[in-house]
Structures are given as structure tokens and as C-alpha cells.
N, C-alpha and C positions, 0 to 999 in steps of 0.2 A: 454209468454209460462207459462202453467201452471203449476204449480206442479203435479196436475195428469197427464198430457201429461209424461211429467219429467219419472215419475216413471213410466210408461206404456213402455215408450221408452227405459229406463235401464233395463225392467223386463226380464230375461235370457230367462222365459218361452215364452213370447211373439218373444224376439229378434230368439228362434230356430223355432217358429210358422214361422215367416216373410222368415226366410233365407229357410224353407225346400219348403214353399211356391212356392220361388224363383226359386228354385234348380227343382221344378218341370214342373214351366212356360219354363225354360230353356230348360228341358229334351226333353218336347212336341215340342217346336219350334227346335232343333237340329232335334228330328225323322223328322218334315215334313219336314225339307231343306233335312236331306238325302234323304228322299224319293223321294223327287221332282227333285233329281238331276240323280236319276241311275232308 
């Protein structure tokens, strides 16, 4: 592991990039399963 990896991976800016990212893929696959269920 590199030290740039290191610091990419601890960088806060990046870690809220990754997590709203997340929080978004989440949101879209929540809407379709509602939708595909009613």
C-alpha cells in the first residue's frame, strides 16, 4: 500500500465524496424496488 493510496483513503474530502456517492447508489436502488413492488 502506498502512501498515496494511505492519504487518499484517510482524506475526509474524499471519504464524504465516497460515502454521498454511496448514499446515492442506495437512494436510486431503494426508489426502483419501491416502485417495482406497488
Amino acid at each position: 500500500m502506498s502512501t498515496d493510496t494511505f492519504a487518499f483513503a484517510f482524506n475526509p474530502q474524499n471519504i464524504d465524496n465516497m460515502v454521498n456517492k454511496a448514499k446515492e447508489t442506495l437512494d436510486i436502488r431503494l426508489f426502483e424496488i419501491a416502485f417495482t413492488k406497488f
